[in-house]
C-alpha positions in Angstrom: 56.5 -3.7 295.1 57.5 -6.5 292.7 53.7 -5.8 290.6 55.1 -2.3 290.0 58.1 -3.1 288.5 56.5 -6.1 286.3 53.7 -3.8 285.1 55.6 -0.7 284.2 57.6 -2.9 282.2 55.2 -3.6 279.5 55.7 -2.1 276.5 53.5 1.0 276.1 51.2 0.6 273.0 51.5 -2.6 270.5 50.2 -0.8 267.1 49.3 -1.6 263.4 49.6 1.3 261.5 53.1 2.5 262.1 56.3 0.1 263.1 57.2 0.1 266.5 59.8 -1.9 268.5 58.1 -4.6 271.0 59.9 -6.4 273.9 60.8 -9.7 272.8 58.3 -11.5 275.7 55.8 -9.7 274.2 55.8 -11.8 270.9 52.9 -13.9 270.3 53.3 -18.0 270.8 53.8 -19.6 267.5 53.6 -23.5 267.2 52.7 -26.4 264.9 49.3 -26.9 264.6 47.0 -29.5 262.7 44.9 -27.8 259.8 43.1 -30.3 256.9 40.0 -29.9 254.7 38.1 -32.9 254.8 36.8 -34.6 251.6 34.3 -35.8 253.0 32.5 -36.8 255.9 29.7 -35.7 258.6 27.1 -33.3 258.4 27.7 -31.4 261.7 24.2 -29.3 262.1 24.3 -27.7 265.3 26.7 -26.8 268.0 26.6 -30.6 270.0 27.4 -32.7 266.7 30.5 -30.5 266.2 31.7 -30.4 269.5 31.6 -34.6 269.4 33.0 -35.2 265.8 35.9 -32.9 267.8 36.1 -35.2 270.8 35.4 -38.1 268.5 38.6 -37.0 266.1 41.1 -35.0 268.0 44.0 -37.1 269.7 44.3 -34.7 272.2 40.8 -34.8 273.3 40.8 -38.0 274.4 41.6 -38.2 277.8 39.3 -37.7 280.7 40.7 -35.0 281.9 40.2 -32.7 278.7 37.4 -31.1 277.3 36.4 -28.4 275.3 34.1 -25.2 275.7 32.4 -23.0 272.7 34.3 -19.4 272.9 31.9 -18.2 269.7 29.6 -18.6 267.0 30.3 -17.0 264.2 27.6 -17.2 261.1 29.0 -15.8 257.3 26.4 -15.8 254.2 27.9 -19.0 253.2 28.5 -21.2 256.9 29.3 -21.0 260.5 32.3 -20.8 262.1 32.7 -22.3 265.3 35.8 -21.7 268.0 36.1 -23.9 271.0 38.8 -23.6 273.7 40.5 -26.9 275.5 39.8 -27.3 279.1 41.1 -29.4 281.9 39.1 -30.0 284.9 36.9 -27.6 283.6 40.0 -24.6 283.6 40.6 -23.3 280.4 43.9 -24.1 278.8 45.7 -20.9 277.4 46.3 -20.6 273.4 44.6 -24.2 273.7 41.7 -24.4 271.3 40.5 -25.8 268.1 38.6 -23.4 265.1 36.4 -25.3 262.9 34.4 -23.8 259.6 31.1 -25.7 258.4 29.2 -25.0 255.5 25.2 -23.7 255.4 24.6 -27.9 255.2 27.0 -28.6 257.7 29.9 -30.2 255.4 33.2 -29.4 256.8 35.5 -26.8 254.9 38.4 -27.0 257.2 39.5 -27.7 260.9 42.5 -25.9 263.1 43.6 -27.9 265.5 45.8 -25.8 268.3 45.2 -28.2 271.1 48.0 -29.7 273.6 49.0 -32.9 274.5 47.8 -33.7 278.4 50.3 -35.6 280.6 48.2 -38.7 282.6 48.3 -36.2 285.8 48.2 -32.2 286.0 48.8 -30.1 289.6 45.3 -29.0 290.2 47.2 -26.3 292.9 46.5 -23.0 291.8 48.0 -20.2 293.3 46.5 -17.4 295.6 44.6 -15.0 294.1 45.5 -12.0 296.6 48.8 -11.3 295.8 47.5 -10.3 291.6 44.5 -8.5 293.0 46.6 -6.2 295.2 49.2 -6.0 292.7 46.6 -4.3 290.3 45.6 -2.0 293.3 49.0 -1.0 294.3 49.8 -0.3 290.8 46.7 2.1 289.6 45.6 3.6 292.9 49.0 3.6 295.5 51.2 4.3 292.6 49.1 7.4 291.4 48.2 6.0 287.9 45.1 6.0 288.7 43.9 4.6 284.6 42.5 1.1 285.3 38.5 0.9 284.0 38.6 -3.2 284.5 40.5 -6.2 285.0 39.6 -10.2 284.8 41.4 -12.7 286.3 41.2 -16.3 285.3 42.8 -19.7 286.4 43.7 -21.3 283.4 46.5 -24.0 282.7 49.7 -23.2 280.5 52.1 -25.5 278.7 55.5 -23.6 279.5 59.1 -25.0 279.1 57.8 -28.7 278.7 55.3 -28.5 281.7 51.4 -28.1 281.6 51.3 -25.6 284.8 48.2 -23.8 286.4 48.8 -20.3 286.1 47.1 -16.7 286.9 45.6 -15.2 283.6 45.0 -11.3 283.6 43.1 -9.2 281.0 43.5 -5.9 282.3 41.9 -2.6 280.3 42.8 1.0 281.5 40.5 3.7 280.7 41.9 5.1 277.4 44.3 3.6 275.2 45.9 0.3 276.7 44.3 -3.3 276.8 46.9 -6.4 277.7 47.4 -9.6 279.5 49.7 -11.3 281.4 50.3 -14.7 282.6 52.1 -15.1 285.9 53.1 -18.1 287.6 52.8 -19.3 291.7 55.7 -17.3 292.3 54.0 -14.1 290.8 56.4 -14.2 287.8 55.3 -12.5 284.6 55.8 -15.6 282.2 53.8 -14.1 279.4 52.9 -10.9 278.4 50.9 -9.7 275.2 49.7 -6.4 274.2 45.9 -6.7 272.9 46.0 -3.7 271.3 46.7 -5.5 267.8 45.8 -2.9 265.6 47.3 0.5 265.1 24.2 2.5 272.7 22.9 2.6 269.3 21.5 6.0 268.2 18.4 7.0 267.1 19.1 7.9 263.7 16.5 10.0 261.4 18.4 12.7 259.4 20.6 13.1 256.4 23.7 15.4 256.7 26.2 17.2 254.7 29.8 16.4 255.7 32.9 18.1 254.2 35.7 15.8 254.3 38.7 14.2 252.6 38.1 11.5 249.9 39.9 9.8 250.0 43.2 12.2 251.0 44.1 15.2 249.8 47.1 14.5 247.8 45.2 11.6 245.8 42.6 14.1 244.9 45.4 17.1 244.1 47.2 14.2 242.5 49.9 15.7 244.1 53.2 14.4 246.2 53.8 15.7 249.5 55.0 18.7 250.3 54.6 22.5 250.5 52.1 23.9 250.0 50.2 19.8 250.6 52.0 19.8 254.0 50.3 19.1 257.5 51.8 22.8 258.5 50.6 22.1 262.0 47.3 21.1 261.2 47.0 25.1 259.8 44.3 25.6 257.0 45.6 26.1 253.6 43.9 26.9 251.1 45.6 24.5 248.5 44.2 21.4 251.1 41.5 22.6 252.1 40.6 23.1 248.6 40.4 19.0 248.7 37.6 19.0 250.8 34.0 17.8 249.0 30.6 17.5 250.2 29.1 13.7 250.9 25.9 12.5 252.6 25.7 10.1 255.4 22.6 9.2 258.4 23.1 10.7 261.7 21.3 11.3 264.7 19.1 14.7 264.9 18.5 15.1 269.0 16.8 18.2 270.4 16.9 20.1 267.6 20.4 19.2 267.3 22.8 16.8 265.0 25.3 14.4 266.3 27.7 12.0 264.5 25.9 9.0 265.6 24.4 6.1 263.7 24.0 2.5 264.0 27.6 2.1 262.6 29.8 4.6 264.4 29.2 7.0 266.7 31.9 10.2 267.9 32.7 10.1 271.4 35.3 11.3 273.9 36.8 8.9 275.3 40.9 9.6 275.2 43.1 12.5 275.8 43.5 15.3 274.2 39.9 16.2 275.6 37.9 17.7 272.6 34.1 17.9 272.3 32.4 15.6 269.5 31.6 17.3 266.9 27.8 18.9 266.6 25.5 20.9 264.3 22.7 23.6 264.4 22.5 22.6 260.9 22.3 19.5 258.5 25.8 20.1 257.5 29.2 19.8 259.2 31.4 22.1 257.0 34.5 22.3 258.7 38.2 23.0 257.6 41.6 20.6 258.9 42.5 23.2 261.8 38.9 22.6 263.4 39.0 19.2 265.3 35.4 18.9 264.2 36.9 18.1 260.5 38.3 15.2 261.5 35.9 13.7 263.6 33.8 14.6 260.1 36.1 12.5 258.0 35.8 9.2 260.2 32.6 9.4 260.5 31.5 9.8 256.5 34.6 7.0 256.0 33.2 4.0 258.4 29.6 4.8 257.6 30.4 4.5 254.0 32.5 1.8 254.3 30.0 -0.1 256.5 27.0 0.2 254.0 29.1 -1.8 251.1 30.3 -4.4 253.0 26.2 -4.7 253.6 25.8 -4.2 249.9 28.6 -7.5 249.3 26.1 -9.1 251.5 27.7 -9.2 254.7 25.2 -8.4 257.2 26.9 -8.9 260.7 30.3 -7.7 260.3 30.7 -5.1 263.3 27.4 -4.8 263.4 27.5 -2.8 266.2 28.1 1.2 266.8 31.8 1.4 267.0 33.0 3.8 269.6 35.0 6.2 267.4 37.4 9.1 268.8 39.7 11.2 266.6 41.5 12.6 268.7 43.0 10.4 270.6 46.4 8.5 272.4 47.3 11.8 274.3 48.5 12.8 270.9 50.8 10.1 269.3 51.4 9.7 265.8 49.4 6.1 265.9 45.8 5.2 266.1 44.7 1.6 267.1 41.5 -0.6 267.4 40.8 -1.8 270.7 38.4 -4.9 271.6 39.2 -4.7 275.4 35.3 -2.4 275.5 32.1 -3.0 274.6 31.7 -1.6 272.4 35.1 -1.7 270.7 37.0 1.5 270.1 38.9 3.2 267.4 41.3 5.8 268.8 43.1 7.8 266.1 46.4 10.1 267.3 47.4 13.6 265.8 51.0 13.1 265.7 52.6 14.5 262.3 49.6 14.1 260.2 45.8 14.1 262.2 45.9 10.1 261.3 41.8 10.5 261.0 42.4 13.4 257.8 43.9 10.2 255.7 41.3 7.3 254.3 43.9 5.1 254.8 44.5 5.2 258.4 40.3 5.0 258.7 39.6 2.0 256.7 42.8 0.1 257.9 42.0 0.5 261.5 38.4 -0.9 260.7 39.9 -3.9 258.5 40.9 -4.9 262.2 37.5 -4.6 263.8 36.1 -6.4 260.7 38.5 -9.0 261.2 37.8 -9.3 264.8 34.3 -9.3 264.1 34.6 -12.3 261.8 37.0 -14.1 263.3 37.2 -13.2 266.9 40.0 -14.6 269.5 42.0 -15.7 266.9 44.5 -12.8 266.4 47.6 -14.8 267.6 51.0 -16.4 265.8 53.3 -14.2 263.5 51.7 -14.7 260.5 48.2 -14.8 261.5 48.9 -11.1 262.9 50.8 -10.2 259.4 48.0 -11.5 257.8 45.6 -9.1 259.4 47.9 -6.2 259.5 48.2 -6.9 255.2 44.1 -7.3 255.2 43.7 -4.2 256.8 46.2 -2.4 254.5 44.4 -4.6 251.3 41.3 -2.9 252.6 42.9 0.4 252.5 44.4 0.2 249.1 41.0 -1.4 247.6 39.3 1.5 248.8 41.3 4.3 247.5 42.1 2.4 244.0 38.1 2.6 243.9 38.0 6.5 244.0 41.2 7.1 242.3 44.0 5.6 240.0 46.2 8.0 242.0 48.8 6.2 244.4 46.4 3.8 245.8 49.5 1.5 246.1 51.1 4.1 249.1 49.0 2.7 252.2 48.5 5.9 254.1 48.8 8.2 251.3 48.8 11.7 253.6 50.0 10.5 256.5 53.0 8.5 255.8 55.3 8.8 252.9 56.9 12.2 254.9 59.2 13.2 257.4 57.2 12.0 260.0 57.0 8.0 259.2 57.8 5.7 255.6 53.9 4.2 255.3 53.5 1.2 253.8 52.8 -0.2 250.8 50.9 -2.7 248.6 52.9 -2.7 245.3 55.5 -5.5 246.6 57.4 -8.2 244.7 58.0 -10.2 247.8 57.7 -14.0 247.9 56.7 -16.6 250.6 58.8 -18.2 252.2 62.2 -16.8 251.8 61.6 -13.2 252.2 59.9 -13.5 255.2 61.2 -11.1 258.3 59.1 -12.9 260.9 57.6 -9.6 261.4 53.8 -8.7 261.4 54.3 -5.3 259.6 57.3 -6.0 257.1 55.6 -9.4 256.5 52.1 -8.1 255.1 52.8 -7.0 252.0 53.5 -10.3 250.9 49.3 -11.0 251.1 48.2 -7.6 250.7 50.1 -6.9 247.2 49.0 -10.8 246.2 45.0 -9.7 247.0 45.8 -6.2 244.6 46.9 -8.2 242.1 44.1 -10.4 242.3 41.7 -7.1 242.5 43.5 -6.0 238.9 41.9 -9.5 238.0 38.6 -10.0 239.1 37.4 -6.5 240.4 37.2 -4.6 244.0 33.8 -6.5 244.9 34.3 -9.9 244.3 38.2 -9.7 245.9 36.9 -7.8 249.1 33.4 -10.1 249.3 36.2 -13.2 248.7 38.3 -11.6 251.8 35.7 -11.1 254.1 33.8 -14.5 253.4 37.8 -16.3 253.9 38.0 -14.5 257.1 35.0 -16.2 259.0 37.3 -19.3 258.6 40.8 -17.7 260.0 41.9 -19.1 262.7 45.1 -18.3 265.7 48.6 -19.0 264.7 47.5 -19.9 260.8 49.8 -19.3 258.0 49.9 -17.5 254.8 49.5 -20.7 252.5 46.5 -22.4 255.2 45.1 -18.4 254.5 45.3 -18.8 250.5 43.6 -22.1 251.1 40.8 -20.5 252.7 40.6 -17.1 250.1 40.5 -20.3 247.3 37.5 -21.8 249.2 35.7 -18.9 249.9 35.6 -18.1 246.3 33.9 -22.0 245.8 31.1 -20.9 248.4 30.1 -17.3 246.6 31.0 -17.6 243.2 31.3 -21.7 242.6 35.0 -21.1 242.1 34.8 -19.0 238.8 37.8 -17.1 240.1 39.7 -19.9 240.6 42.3 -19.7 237.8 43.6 -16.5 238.4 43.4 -16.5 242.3 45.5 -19.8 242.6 47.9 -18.6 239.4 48.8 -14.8 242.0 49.2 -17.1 245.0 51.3 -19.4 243.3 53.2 -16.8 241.5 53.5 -15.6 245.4 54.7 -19.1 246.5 51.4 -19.6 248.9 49.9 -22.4 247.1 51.7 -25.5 245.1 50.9 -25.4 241.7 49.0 -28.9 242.1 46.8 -28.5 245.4 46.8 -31.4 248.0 44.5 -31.9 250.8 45.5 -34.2 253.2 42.8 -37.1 254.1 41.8 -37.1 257.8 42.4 -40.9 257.9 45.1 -41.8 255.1 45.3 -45.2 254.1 48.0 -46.8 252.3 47.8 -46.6 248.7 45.7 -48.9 246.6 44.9 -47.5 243.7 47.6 -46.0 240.9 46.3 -42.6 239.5 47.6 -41.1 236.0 47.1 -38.1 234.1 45.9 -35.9 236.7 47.5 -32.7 234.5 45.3 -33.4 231.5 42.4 -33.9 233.4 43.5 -30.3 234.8 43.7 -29.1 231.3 40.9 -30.6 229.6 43.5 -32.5 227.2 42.5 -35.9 228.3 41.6 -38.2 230.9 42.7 -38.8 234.5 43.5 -43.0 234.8 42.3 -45.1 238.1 44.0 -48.6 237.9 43.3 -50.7 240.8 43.2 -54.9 241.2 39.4 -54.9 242.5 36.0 -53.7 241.7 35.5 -49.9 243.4 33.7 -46.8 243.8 34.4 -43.3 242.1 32.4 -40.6 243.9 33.4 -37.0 242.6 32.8 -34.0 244.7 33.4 -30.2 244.1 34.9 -27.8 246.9 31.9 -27.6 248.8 31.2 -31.6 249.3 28.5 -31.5 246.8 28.7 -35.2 245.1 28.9 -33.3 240.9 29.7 -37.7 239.5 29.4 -41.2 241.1 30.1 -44.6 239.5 30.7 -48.5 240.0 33.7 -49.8 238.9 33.5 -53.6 238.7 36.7 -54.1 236.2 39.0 -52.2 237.7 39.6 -49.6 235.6 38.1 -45.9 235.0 39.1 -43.3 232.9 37.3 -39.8 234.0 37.2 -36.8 231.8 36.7 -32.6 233.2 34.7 -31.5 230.3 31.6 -30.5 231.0 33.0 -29.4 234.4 33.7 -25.6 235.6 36.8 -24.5 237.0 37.9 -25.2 240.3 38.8 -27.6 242.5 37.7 -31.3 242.9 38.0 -34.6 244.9 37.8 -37.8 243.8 37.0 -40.5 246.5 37.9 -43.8 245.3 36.2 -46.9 247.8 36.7 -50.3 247.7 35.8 -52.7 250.3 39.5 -52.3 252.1 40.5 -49.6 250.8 39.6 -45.9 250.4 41.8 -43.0 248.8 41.2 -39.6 247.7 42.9 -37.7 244.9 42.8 -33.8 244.4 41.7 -32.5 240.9 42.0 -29.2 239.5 40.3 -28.1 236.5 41.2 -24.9 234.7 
């Protein structure tokens, strides 16, 4: 009986959208890992020549024992995005794995390196797999629970208390709204446990319809606070809200002389108690009012649709670029609503607690941030911050696209459905600064990225800050931190806009304390230092000249963001004095060669 006690142990539901109390051996593993931007280097064209510059580079790699496997290929307008996980023997080793992000010619932008260190001789003794097998069984069928839809069981090996030990690794998914792992040991010990819920077939589609529906809220349209009569009331119509409702246009499926909320973006289904039947139409037009269950499944609908034809507009052609399973009435009634990757294809399952969560924008478009963060990034949702830094892209996402249809409140993340008696919301109007007011916390920690990317929306404008966003994302990787992310957000505005956001990006992040005020890379292979550099702040500033003093005759090759060689000169007295005019914003490296020595220096010019 010892799987039932284990498994009824988890913690119910792990979600994004509203703060919740987690069992501490729940929290996600956070260590030191390796991160740099090379300056320079290979051109890595296909999956083979990265996987060896990996095995060629990586100290952990090189043992016989280790090797690596692709997990995914991920391809963004401006590179590809490559995740490999560490093996031994062949077995996969869990949380081991390294994310690297090439550009469309196959320069490096950045490497994570999570791998482990592998002792000379590992126990290849894995335990029995019986025991997990009819644990499972005992647990949904003798037990009465009767929820499981699938489970997979892998052997994998886990570094745990010092030890690199072959374990048991379960993914299990029930039928509605939980998706987790555990890791147990040869003793059937739960020494791991994670809920993978992290966030709160393609139709045939050939007709336009009318949908009535919230836009975004109700009380950002009545520019109103809430409160009677802008009150859920029980989901009851009233005629101040449901005077909020207006008419939009979106593609869905017209089927035996019938229309259905389907398209190749989001389709309505049931899939999670409260039963309720997707909503349908005689007519081109779905005109229904908040206490009709149809109205929300309305709202979602128009919401992801929309939301999925701009992020095509910013360019971005295979982010969830699939038919995301959407139900809006969902989680036996909760007040939550969560994204879950455990199906294919992925589900969005909105509760009715307090407010319908699917009646509020907010709730919609945060809930997809996570699938288009999953999408871009899959696999890599683990470590504190990493996890606060998609809970805080989701609520950007939110924020971005209210402040787009109204001035009103777009700062209250979940404008209807929090900020009441029934939860606090959240927010993306914050003065909080990295590191010191950090809580450790995936939800109180957000605000410190998502109120830095609003501020850099007030700057630049909704498109080029969410395109910036999206384009950084492809290059996120598992137990990152805030600063490794404002590296990447800097970069990603190099490859779509040749950094001409530059200055006031890295002026709200280092306002924010997420980037130094001078940037440093570090060099893959530092040498010692040979050459005395001066004046870097002028260059910066366009007030004068950076100063290269060295004893010997060298090379000065000068390279923008994205590798791309922008000056290149021989040296033979030993002195160079390099100017930025002519040069646009952004950021630079200067790789300076002689025939013992090579250095690299990081320039900024504003």
């Amino acid at each position: 009986m010892r799987w039932i006690i284990l498994l009824t142990l988890l913690p119910l539901t792990t979600f994004s959208q509203k703060w919740v109390t987690e069992d501490d051996s729940a929290q996600p593993i956070d260590r030191k890992e390796a991160f740099w931007m090379p300056t320079s280097g290979s051109i890595l064209t296909n999956e083979e020549a990265v996987k060896q510059y990996l095995l060629n580079t990586i100290p952990n790699l090189k043992n016989e024992l280790v090797g690596i496997e692709l997990a995914d290929e991920v391809h963004s307008p401006k590179g590809k995005h490559y995740r490999f996980t560490q093996t031994i023997n062949g077995k996969k080793v869990f949380r081991g794995a390294v994310k690297v992000n090439v550009d469309t010619q196959g320069r490096i932008l950045s490497v994570f390196d999570h791998t482990f260190p592998i002792p000379e001789t590992v126990d290849t003794d894995f335990p029995n797999h019986g025991p997990y097998h009819n644990g499972l069984t005992i647990h949904y069928n003798q037990a009465g629970n009767g929820k499981l839809d699938h489970y997979e069981l892998q052997e994998m090996y886990m570094q745990h208390e010092g030890d690199m030990i072959p374990v048991i690794h379960l993914e299990v998914v029930e039928q509605s709204d939980r998706y987790y792992e555990l890791v147990l040991d040869r003793n059937t010990k739960v020494i791991y446990q994670n809920d993978l819920l992290t966030y709160a077939a393609p139709a045939e589609v050939d007709s336009t319809v009318t949908l009535w529906v919230f836009n975004p809220d109700p009380l950002t349209s009545a520019n109103q606070n809430y409160g009677a009569p802008y009150a859920d009331n029980n989901d009851q119509d009233v005629l101040e809200l449901n005077a909020e409702r207006i008419p939009v246009s979106a593609i869905a499926t017209f089927e035996n002389d019938t229309f259905f909320l389907r398209n190749d973006h989001v389709q309505i289904k049931e899939v999670s108690l409260p039963a309720t039947v997707p909503a349908f139409s005689l007519t081109p037009e779905f005109n229904f009012t908040r206490s009709e269950p149809e109205f929300e499944d309305a709202n979602a609908f128009y919401h992801i649709t929309y939301f999925q034809n701009y992020i095509r507009s910013l360019g971005f052609n295979n982010i969830v670029n699939y038919p995301i399973v959407v139900d809006a009435h969902a989680l036996s009634g909760s007040d939550n609503s969560n994204f879950n990757a455990g199906f294919s294809p992925p589900r969005l399952q909105f509760g009715e607690g307090g407010v319908d969560d699917a009646e509020d924008a907010d709730v919609i478009i945060h809930e997809y941030g996570h699938a288009i963060m999953n999408s871009a990034a899959p696999g890599t949702n683990s470590g504190t911050q990493r996890q606060a830094l998609d809970e805080a892209t989701g609520d950007y996402f939110a924020s971005s696209y209210s402040r787009f249809l109204s001035s009103n409140r777009w700062e209250d993340v979940f404008t209807w459905d929090g900020h009441n008696q029934y939860w606090q919301g959240r927010s993306t109007l914050s003065t909080d600064h990295y590191p010191e007011d950090l809580n450790n916390n995936l939800y109180t920690d957000a605000d410190i990225w998502s109120a830095t990317l609003m501020q850099i929306w007030e700057d630049i404008g909704r498109e080029a800050t969410d395109a910036i966003m999206i384009q950084a994302a492809y290059s996120f990787s598992a137990g990152m931190t805030m600063p490794q992310a404002a590296m990447l957000f800097l970069q990603a505005d190099t490859l779509l806009f040749g950094g001409a956001n530059y200055t006031p990006i890295h002026q709200r992040m280092y306002d924010r304390g997420l980037l130094p005020w001078f940037i440093g890379i570090e060099d893959v292979n530092p040498q010692p230092k040979f050459f005395e550099v001066y004046n870097t702040a002028g260059f910066t500033n366009g007030i004068g000249e950076v100063r290269i003093l060295a004893n010997d005759s060298f090379e000065a090759n000068l390279y923008n963001a994205i590798g791309q060689l922008v000056h290149s000169e021989t040296v033979n007295s030993g002195r160079l004095n390099l100017g930025s005019n002519g040069l646009t914003a952004g950021v630079y490296i200067l790789e300076l060669v002689s025939d013992k020595h090579r250095e690299t220096v990081k320039l900024v010019k504003h």
